[in-house]
matplotlib code that plots the C-alpha trace (Angstrom):
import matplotlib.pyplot as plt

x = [0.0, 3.0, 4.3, 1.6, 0.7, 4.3, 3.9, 0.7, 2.6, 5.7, 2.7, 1.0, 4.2, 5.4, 2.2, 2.7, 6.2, 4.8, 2.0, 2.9, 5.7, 3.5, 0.8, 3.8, 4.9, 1.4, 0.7, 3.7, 2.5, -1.0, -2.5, -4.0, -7.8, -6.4, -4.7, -7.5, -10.6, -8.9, -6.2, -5.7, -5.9, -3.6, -3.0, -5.4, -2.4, 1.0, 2.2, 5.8, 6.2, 5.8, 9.3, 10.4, 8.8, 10.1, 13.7, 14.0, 11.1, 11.2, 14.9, 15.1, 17.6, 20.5, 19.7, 20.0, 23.6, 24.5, 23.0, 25.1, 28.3, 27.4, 27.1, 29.8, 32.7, 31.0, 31.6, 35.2, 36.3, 34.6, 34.9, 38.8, 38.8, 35.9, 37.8, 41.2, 39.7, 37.9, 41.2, 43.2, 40.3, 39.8, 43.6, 45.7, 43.9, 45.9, 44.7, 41.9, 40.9, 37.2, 36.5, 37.3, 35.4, 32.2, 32.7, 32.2, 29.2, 27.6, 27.3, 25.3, 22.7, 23.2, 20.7, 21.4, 18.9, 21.5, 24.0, 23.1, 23.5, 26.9, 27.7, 26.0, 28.7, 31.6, 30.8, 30.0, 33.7, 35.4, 33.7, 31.9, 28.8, 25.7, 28.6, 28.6, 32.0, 30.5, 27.9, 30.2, 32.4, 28.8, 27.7, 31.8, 31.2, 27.7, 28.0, 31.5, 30.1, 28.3, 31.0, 33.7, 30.9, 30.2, 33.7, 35.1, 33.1, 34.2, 37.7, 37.6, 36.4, 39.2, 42.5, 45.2, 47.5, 46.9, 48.5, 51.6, 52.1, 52.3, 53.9, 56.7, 57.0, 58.2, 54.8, 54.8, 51.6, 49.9, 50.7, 49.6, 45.7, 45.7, 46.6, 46.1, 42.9, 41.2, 40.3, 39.2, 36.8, 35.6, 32.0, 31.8, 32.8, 30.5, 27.5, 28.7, 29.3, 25.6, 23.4, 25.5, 24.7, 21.0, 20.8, 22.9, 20.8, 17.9, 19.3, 16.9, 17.7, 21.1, 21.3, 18.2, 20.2, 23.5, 22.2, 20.4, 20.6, 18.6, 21.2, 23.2, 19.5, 19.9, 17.2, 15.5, 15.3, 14.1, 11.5, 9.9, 10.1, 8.1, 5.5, 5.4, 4.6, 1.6, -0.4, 0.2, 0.5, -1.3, 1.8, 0.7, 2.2, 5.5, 5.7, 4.7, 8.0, 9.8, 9.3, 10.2, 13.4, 14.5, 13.6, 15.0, 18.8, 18.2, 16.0, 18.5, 21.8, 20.0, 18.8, 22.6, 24.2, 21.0, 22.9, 25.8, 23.7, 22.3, 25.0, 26.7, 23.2, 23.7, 27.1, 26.3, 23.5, 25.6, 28.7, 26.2]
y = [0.0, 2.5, 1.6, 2.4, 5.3, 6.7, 6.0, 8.2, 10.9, 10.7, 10.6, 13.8, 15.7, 15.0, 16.4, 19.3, 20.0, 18.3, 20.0, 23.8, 22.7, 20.9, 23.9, 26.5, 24.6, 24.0, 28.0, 28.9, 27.7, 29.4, 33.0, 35.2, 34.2, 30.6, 31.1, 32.5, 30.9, 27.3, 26.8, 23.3, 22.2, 21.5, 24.7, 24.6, 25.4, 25.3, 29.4, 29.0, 32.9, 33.1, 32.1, 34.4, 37.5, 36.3, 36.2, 38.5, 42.0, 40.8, 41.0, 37.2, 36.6, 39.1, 38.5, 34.5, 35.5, 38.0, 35.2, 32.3, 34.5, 35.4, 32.0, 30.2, 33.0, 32.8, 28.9, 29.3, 31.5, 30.2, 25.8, 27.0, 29.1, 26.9, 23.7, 25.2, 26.7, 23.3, 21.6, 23.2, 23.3, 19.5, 18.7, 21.9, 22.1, 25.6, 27.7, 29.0, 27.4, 26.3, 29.6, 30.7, 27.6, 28.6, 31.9, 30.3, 28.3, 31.8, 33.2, 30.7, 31.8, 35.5, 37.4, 38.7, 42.1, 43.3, 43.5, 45.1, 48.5, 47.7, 45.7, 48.7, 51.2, 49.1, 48.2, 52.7, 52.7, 50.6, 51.5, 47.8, 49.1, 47.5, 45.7, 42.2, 42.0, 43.5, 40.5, 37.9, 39.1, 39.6, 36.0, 34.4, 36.0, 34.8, 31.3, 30.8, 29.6, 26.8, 25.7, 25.5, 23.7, 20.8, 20.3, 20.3, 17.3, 15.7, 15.6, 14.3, 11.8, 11.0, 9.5, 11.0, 8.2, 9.0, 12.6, 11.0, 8.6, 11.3, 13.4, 10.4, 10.3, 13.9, 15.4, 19.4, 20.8, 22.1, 19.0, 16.7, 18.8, 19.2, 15.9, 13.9, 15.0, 17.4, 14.5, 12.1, 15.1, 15.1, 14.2, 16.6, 19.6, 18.6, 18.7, 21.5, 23.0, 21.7, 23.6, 26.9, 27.1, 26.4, 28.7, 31.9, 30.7, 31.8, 34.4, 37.6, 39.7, 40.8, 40.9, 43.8, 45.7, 45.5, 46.1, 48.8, 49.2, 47.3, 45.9, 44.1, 42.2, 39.0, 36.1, 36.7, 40.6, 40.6, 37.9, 39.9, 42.9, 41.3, 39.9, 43.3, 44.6, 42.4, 45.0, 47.1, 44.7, 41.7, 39.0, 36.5, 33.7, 35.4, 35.5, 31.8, 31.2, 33.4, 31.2, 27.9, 29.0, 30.0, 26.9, 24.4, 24.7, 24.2, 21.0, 20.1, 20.5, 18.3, 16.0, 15.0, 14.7, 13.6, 9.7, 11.4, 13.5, 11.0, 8.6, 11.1, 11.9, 8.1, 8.2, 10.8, 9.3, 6.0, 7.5, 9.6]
z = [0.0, 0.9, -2.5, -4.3, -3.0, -3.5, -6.6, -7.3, -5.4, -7.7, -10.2, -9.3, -8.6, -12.1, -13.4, -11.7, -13.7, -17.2, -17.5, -17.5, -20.0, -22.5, -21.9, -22.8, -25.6, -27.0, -26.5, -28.0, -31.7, -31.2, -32.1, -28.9, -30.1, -30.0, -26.7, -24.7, -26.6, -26.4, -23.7, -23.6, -27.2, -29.7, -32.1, -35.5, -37.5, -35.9, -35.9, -35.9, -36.6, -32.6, -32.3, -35.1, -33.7, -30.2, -31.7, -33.2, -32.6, -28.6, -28.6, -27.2, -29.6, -28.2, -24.9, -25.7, -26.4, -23.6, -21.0, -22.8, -23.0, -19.0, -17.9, -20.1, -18.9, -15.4, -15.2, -17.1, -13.9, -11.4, -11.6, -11.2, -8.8, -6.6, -6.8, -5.9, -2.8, -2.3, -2.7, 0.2, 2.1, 2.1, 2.4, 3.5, 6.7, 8.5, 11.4, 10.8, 8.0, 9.9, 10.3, 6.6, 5.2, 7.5, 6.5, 2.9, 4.3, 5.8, 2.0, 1.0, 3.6, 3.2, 1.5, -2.1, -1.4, 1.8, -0.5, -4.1, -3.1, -1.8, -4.9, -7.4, -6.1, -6.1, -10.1, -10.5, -9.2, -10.5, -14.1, -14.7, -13.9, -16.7, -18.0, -19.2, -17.3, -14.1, -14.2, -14.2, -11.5, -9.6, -10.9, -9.8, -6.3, -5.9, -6.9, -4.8, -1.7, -3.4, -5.7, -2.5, -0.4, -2.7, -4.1, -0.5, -0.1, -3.0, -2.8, 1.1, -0.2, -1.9, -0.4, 0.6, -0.3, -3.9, -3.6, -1.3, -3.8, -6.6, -4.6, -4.3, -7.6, -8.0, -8.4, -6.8, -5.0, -8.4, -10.2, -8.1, -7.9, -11.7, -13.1, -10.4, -7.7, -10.3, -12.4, -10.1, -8.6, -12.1, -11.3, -8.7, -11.2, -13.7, -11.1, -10.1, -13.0, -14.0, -11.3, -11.6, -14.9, -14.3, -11.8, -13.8, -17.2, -14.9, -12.5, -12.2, -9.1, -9.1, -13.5, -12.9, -10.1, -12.7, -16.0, -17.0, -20.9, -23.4, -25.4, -22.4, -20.9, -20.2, -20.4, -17.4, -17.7, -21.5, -20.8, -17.7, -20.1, -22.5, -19.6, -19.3, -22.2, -22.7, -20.9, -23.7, -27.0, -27.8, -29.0, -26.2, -28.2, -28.7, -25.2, -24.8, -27.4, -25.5, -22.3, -24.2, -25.5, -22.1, -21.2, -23.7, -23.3, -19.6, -20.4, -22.8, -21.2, -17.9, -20.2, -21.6, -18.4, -16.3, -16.1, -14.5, -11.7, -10.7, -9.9, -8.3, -6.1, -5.2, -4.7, -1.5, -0.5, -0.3, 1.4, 3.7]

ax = plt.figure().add_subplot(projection="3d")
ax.plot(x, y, z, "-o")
ax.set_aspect("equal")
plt.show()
């Protein structure tokens, strides 16, 4: 009995995520009459200009390409600089070192609203303000905490005898984290790398304090923009293609490494 009916929860909750995707996708192809007058049928005649006008009129299109070249930098910087930090921090232990690591913990729990008027001056100074750069040195700071909290965890788990035996063999400190520990951490960087980029693909708050002008929007910002507009307009279905476009590479992207995530899920569960 406890089976099934954890089975019709798993059931119901995956309706509630299937659902609004196949409604989106199914609006996407239809005109406004068609959207309001017949919700939850199929489109009479498939409207792929939606996704056209979204592209390109709605301005999806650039801000597609600011968000990817935001998130793809972001990751470049900040998988580095995470799993060096995670490195010494799971097998340099020096004074002080529980302190600095909870200090790391705390900024996962701090809220992102005490500190964007802070952050908005520091970019006015320093001249990245509504600057593509300025976002990713926002989005490398933001995501740091969670990057050095997961990879801490995944190289102590690995042993130590590997890096004395490299070590032995003439490996130095660098070598021995880059050719040796990096790669064995390798599904811990990838989930890593995985969930950052999810959550900067979709990242609103801190992308609206930084950016101001049109042309430097991101996803987010040019899709509430055109939820916006709707009060105004009437391209309902450009919106609806709007929405699945944000939402494919996303999809996409979990969908090609979804094997890997959740072995390592298992894997922590198991060791936990």
């Amino acid at each position: 009995m406890k089976k099934v009916l954890g089975v019709i929860g798993l059931a119901l909750f995956a309706l509630t995520i299937v659902v609004p995707l196949v409604w989106v996708a199914l609006s996407s192809l239809k005109s406004k009459s068609e959207i309001f007058a017949s919700p939850w049928t199929f489109a009479s005649d498939s409207n792929w200009q939606n996704y056209a006008n979204a592209w390109e009129r709605e301005g999806i299109g650039s801000a597609f390409v600011n968000t990817s070249i935001v998130t793809v930098a972001t990751l470049i910087l900040l998988i580095p600089i995470g799993a060096m930090a995670a490195y010494i921090f799971a097998k340099y232990p020096f004074r002080g070192s529980k302190t600095l690591f909870g200090a790391f913990l705390g900024g996962m729990m701090f809220p992102n609203f005490l500190i964007v008027i802070p952050l908005y001056f520091l970019l006015q100074n320093l001249s990245m303000f509504d600057t593509l750069t300025g976002l990713v040195v926002a989005y490398v700071a933001y995501s740091l905490s969670f990057t050095v909290f997961v990879l801490t965890g995944f190289f102590q788990a690995l042993p130590n005898e590997l890096a004395e035996a490299a070590q032995i063999d003439g490996c130095g400190h660098f070598t021995t984290f880059s050719r040796i520990m990096l790669p064995l951490a390798k599904p811990g960087l990838i989930v890593v790398g995985i969930f950052n980029a999810i959550g900067l693909w979709n990242e609103y708050p801190l992308a609206k304090i930084l950016i101001s002008s049109a042309d430097k929007r991101t996803l987010p910002l040019q899709i509430v923009d055109m939820a916006t507009a709707q009060q105004y307009s009437s391209d309902w279905g450009a919106l609806f293609a709007g929405l699945v476009i944000v939402m494919l590479p996303v999809m996409f992207v979990y969908w090609l490494f979804r094997d890997k995530i959740h072995e390592t899920m298992l894997a922590g569960a198991v060791k936990g």
